[in-house]
C-alpha positions in Angstrom: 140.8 191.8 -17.9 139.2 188.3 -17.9 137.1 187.1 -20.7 133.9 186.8 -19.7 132.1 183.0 -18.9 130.8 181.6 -22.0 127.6 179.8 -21.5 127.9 175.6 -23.4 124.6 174.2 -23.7 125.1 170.8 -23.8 123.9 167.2 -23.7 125.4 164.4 -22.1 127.3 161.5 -24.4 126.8 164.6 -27.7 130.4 164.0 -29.1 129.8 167.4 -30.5 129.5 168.8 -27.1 132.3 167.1 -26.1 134.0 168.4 -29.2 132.9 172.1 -28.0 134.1 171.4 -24.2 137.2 170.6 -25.2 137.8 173.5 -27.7 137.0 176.0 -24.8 139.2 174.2 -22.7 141.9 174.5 -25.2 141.5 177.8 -25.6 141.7 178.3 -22.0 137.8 180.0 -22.3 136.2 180.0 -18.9 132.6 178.1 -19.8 129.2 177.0 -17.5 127.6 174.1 -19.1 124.4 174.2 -19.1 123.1 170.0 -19.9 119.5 170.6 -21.1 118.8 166.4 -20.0 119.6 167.6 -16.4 118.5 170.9 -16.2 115.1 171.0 -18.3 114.4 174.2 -17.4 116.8 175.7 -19.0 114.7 174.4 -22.7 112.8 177.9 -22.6 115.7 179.8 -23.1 117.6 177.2 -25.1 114.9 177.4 -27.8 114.8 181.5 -27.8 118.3 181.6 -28.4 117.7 178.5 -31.4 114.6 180.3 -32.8 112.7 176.7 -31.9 115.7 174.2 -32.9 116.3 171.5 -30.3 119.9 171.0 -31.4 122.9 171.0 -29.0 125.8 172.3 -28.4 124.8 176.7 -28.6 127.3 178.8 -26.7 126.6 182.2 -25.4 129.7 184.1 -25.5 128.3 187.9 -24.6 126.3 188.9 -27.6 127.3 185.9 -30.2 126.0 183.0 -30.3 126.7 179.8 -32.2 124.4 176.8 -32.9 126.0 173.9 -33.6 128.5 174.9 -36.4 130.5 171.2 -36.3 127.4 169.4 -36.4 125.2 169.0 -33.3 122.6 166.6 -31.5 119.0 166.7 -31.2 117.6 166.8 -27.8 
């Protein structure tokens, strides 16, 4: 069975992002990236799942989510 997607909410040039990116990648985790700069819509949502932060990178993976464990980036 495949894993399902995890959802990367990112921000373009966030070395933590990047960081994140390329941990799913190495751990062959399919991802959507979701950059909040390009896609401002997506902020609503973003800051439910935050509880208000505007910090980058949060993934989504089914019911856990993490918030910027390595350090993250305002947006």
């Amino acid at each position: 069975m495949t894993p399902p997607t995890v959802l990367l909410y990112m921000r373009a040039g966030c070395r933590f992002c990047a960081a994140k990116r390329a941990e799913l990648e190495q751990n062959g985790r399919p991802f959507r990236e979701i950059d909040v700069s390009a896609t401002p819509e997506a902020i609503p949502e973003l800051l439910k799942l935050t509880r208000g932060r505007r910090i980058v990178p949060v993934t989504v993976d089914g019911s856990r989510i993490e918030i910027a464990t390595a350090g993250g980036t305002a947006f």
